[in-house]
PAMARMAR-194172 format. One line per field, with one value per atom (N, C-alpha, C): residue number from 0; atom name; x, z, y. Coordinates in steps of 0.05 Angstrom, whole numbers, plus 5000, padded with zeros to 4 digits. Last residue first. Layout:
num: [NUM / ...]
atome: [CA / ...]
c1: [X / ...]
c3: [Z / ...]
c2: [Y / ...]
This chain:
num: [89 / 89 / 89 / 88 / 88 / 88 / 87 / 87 / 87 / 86 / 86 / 86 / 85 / 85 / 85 / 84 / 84 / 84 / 83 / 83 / 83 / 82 / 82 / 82 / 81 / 81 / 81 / 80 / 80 / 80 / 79 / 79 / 79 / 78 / 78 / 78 / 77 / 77 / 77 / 76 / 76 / 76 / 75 / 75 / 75 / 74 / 74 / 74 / 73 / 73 / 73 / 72 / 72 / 72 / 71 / 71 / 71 / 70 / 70 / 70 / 69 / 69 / 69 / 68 / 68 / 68 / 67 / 67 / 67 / 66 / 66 / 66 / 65 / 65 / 65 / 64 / 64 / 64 / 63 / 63 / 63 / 62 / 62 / 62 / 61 / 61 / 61 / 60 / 60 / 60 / 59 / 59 / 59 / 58 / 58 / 58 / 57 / 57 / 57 / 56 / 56 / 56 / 55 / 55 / 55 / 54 / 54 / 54 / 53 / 53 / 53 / 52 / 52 / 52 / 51 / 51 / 51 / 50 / 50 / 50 / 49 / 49 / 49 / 48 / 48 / 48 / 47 / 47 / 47 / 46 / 46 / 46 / 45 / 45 / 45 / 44 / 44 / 44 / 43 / 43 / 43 / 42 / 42 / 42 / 41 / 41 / 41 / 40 / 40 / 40 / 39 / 39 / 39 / 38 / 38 / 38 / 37 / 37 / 37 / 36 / 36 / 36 / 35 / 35 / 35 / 34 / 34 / 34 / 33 / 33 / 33 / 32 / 32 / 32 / 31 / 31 / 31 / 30 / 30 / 30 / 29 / 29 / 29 / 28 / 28 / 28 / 27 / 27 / 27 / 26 / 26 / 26 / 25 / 25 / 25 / 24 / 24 / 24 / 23 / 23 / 23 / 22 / 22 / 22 / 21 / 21 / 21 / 20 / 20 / 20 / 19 / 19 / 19 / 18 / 18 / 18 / 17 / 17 / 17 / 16 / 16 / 16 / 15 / 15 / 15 / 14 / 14 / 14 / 13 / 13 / 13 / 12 / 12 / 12 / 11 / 11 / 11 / 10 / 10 / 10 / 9 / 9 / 9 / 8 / 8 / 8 / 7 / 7 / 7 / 6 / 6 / 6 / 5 / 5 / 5 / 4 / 4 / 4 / 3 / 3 / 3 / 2 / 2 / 2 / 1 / 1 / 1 / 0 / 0 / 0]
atome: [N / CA / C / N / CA / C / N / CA / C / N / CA / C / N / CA / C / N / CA / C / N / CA / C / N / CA / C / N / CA / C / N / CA / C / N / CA / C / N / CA / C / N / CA / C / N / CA / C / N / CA / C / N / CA / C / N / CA / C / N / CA / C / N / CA / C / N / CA / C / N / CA / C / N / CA / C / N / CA / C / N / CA / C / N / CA / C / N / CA / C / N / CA / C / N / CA / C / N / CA / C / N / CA / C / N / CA / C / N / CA / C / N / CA / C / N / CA / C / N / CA / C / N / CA / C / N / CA / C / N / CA / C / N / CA / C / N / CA / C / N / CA / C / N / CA / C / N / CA / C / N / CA / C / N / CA / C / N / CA / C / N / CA / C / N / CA / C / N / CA / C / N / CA / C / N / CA / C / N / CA / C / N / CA / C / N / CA / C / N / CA / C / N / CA / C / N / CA / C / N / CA / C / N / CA / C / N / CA / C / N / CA / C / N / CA / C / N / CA / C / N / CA / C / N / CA / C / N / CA / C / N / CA / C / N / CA / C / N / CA / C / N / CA / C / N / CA / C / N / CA / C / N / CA / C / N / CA / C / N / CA / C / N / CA / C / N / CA / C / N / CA / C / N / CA / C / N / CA / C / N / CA / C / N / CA / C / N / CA / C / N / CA / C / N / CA / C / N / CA / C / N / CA / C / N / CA / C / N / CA / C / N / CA / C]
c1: [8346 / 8329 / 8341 / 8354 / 8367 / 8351 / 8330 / 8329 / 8335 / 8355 / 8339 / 8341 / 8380 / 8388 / 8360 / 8350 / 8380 / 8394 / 8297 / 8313 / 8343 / 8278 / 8277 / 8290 / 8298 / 8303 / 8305 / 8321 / 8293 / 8308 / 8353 / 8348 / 8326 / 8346 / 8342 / 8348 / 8336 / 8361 / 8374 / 8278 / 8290 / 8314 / 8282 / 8268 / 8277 / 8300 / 8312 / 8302 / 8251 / 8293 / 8310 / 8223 / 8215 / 8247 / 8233 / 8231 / 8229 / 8241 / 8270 / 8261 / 8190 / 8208 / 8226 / 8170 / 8161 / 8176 / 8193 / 8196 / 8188 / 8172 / 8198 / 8195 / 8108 / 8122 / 8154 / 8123 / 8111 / 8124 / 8182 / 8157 / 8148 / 8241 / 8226 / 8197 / 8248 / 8240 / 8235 / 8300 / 8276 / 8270 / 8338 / 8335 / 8320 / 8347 / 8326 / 8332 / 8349 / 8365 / 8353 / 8306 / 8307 / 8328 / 8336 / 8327 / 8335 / 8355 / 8348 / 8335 / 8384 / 8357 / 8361 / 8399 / 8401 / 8380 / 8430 / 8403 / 8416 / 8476 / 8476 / 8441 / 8475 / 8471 / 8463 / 8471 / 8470 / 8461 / 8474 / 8473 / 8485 / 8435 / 8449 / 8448 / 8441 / 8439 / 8446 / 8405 / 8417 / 8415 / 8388 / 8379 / 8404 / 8399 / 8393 / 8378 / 8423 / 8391 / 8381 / 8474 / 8462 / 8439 / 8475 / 8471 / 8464 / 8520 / 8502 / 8495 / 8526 / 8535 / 8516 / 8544 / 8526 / 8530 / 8536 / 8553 / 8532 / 8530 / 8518 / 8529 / 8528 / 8550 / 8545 / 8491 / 8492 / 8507 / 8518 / 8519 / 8518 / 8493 / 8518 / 8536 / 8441 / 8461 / 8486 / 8443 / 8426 / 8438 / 8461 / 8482 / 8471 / 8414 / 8438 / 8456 / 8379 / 8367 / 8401 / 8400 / 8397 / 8396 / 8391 / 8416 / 8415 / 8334 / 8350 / 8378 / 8297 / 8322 / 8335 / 8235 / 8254 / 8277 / 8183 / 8193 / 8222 / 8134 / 8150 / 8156 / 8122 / 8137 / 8144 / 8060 / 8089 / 8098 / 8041 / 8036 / 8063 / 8098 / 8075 / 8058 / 8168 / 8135 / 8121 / 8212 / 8195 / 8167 / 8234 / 8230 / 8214 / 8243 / 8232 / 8222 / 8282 / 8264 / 8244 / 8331 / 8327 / 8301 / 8340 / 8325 / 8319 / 8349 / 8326 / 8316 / 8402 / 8381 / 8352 / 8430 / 8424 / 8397 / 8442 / 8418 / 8408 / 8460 / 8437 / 8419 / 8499 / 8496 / 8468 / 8527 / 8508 / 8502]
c3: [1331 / 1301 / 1284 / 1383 / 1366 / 1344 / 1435 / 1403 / 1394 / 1498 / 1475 / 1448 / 1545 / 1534 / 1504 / 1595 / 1598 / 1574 / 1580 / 1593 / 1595 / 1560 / 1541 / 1562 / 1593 / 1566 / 1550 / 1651 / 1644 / 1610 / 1701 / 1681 / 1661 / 1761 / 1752 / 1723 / 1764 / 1760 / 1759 / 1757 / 1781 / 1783 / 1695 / 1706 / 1739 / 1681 / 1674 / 1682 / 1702 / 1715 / 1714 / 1664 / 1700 / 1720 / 1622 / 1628 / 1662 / 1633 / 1630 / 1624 / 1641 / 1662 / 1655 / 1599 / 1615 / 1634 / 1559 / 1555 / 1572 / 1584 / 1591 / 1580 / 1564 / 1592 / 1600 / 1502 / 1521 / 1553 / 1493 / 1501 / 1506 / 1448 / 1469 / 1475 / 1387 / 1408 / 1433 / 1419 / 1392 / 1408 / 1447 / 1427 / 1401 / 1512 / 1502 / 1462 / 1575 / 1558 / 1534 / 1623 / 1608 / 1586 / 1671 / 1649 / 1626 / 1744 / 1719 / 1699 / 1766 / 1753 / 1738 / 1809 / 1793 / 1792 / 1829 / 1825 / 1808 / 1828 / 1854 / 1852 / 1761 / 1789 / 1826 / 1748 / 1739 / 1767 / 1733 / 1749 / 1748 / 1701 / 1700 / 1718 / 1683 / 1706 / 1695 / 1634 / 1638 / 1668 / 1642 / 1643 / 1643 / 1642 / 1616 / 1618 / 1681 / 1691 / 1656 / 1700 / 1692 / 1677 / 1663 / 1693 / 1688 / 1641 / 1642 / 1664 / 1669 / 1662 / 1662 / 1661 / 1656 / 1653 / 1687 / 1680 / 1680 / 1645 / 1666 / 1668 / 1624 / 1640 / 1658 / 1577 / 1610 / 1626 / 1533 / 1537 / 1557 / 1569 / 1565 / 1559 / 1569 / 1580 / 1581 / 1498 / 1514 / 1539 / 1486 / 1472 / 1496 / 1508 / 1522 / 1520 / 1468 / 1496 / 1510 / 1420 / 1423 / 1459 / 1437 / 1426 / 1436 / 1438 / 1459 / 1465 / 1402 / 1396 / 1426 / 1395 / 1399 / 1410 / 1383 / 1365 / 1371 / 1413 / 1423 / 1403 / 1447 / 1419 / 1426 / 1475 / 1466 / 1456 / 1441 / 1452 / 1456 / 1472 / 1479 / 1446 / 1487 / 1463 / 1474 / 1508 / 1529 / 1508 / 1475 / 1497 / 1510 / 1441 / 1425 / 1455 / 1474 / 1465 / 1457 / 1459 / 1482 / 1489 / 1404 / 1417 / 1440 / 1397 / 1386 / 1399 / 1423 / 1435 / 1426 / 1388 / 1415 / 1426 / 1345 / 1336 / 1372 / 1359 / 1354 / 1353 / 1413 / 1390 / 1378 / 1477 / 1465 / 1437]
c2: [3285 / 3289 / 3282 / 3238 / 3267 / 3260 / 3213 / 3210 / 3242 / 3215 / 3219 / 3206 / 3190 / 3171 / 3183 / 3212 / 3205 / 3191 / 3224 / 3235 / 3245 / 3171 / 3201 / 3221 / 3132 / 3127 / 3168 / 3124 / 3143 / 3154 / 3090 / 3102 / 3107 / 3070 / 3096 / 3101 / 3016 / 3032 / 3057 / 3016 / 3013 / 3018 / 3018 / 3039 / 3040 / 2969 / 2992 / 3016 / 2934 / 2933 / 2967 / 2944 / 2951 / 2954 / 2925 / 2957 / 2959 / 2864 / 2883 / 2921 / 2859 / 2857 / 2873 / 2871 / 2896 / 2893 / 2835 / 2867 / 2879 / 2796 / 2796 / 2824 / 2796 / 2789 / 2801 / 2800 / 2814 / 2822 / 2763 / 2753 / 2779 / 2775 / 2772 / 2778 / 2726 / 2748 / 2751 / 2673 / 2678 / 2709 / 2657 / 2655 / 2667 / 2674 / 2654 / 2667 / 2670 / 2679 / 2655 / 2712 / 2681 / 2692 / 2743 / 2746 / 2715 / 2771 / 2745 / 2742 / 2828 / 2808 / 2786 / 2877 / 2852 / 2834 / 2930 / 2925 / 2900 / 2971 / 2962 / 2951 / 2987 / 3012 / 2986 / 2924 / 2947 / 2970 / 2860 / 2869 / 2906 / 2793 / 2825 / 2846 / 2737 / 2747 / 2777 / 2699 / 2718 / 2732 / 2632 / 2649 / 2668 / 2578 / 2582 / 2611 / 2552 / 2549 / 2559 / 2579 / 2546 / 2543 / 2641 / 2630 / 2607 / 2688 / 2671 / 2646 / 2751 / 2728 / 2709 / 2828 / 2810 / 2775 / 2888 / 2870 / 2847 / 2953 / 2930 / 2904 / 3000 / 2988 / 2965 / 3009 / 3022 / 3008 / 2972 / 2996 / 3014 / 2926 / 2933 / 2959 / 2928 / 2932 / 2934 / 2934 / 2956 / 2955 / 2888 / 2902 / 2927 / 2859 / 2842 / 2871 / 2866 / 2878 / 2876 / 2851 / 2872 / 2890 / 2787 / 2804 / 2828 / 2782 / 2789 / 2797 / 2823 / 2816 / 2804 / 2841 / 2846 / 2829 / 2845 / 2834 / 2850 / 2860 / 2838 / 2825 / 2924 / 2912 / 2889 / 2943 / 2933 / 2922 / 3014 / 2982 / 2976 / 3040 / 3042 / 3031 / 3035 / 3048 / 3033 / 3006 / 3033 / 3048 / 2986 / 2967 / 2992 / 3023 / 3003 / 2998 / 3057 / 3072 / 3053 / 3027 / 3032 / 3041 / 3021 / 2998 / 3003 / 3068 / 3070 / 3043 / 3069 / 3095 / 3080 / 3037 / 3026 / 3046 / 3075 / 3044 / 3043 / 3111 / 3121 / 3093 / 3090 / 3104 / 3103 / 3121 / 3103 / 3113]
Protein backbone atom coordinates (compact mmCIF):
# COMPACT_ATOMS: atom_id res chain seq x y z
CA UNK A 1 0.00 0.00 0.00
CA UNK A 2 1.38 3.42 -0.89
CA UNK A 3 1.81 6.32 1.10
CA UNK A 4 -1.37 8.27 -0.47
CA UNK A 5 -3.68 5.01 0.28
CA UNK A 6 -1.99 4.72 4.10
CA UNK A 7 -2.99 8.44 4.62
CA UNK A 8 -6.66 7.85 3.36
CA UNK A 9 -6.59 4.77 5.42
CA UNK A 10 -5.71 6.82 8.51
CA UNK A 11 -8.31 9.95 7.20
CA UNK A 12 -11.37 7.35 7.70
CA UNK A 13 -9.93 6.39 11.36
CA UNK A 14 -9.03 10.53 12.79
CA UNK A 15 -10.68 11.54 15.24
CA UNK A 16 -13.34 14.25 14.66
CA UNK A 17 -14.73 12.70 11.61
CA UNK A 18 -13.71 13.57 8.34
CA UNK A 19 -16.64 13.70 6.01
CA UNK A 20 -14.82 15.03 3.14
CA UNK A 21 -13.90 11.86 1.73
CA UNK A 22 -13.85 10.43 -1.67
CA UNK A 23 -15.82 7.34 -2.28
CA UNK A 24 -13.29 6.83 -5.01
CA UNK A 25 -10.75 6.82 -2.55
CA UNK A 26 -12.55 4.52 0.11
CA UNK A 27 -13.33 1.93 -3.06
CA UNK A 28 -8.98 2.24 -4.08
CA UNK A 29 -8.61 1.52 0.25
CA UNK A 30 -10.37 -1.94 -0.47
CA UNK A 31 -8.99 -2.83 -2.92
CA UNK A 32 -5.75 -2.29 -1.85
CA UNK A 33 -6.70 -4.79 1.24
CA UNK A 34 -7.68 -7.27 -1.30
CA UNK A 35 -11.20 -6.96 -1.07
CA UNK A 36 -13.37 -7.92 -3.75
CA UNK A 37 -15.86 -5.66 -4.75
CA UNK A 38 -19.21 -5.41 -7.09
CA UNK A 39 -21.78 -3.18 -7.73
CA UNK A 40 -25.12 -4.09 -6.63
CA UNK A 41 -28.76 -3.02 -8.54
CA UNK A 42 -29.90 -1.11 -5.73
CA UNK A 43 -26.91 1.60 -6.35
CA UNK A 44 -24.93 0.25 -3.58
CA UNK A 45 -21.29 -1.20 -3.33
CA UNK A 46 -21.08 -4.86 -2.12
CA UNK A 47 -17.53 -5.56 -0.55
CA UNK A 48 -16.29 -8.62 0.61
CA UNK A 49 -12.89 -8.85 2.58
CA UNK A 50 -11.22 -11.56 5.18
CA UNK A 51 -14.58 -13.90 4.92
CA UNK A 52 -16.84 -10.41 6.19
CA UNK A 53 -19.25 -8.41 3.72
CA UNK A 54 -21.02 -5.15 3.52
CA UNK A 55 -23.09 -2.95 1.55
CA UNK A 56 -21.99 0.50 1.07
CA UNK A 57 -24.17 3.32 -0.64
CA UNK A 58 -22.18 3.87 -3.87
CA UNK A 59 -22.76 7.45 -4.09
CA UNK A 60 -21.00 10.29 -5.81
CA UNK A 61 -20.38 13.12 -3.61
CA UNK A 62 -18.42 12.76 -0.10
CA UNK A 63 -18.97 10.37 2.19
CA UNK A 64 -21.67 11.10 4.98
CA UNK A 65 -20.39 10.94 8.68
CA UNK A 66 -22.75 7.93 8.96
CA UNK A 67 -21.03 5.87 6.21
CA UNK A 68 -17.35 6.78 7.45
CA UNK A 69 -18.02 4.97 10.69
CA UNK A 70 -19.80 2.14 8.78
CA UNK A 71 -16.92 1.54 6.47
CA UNK A 72 -14.51 2.00 9.87
CA UNK A 73 -16.56 -0.48 11.66
CA UNK A 74 -16.18 -3.02 8.49
CA UNK A 75 -12.57 -2.38 8.57
CA UNK A 76 -12.05 -2.94 12.04
CA UNK A 77 -14.30 -6.42 11.97
CA UNK A 78 -11.79 -7.61 9.33
CA UNK A 79 -9.32 -7.34 11.61
CA UNK A 80 -7.46 -4.65 10.18
CA UNK A 81 -5.98 -2.01 12.66
CA UNK A 82 -4.82 1.10 10.40
CA UNK A 83 -1.69 2.14 12.88
CA UNK A 84 -0.73 -1.27 13.33
CA UNK A 85 -0.84 -2.98 10.11
CA UNK A 86 -0.77 -0.27 7.69
CA UNK A 87 1.54 3.04 9.71
CA UNK A 88 2.50 6.39 8.51
CA UNK A 89 6.36 6.38 7.85
CA UNK A 90 7.93 9.87 8.66
Amino acid sequence: MNHHHRKILHTLFAHPINNNISPKDVESIFGELGAEMNAVHSGKLHVALNGHSANFAHTHHSLPKEEVMQVRKFIETCGIDPERDYPLKP
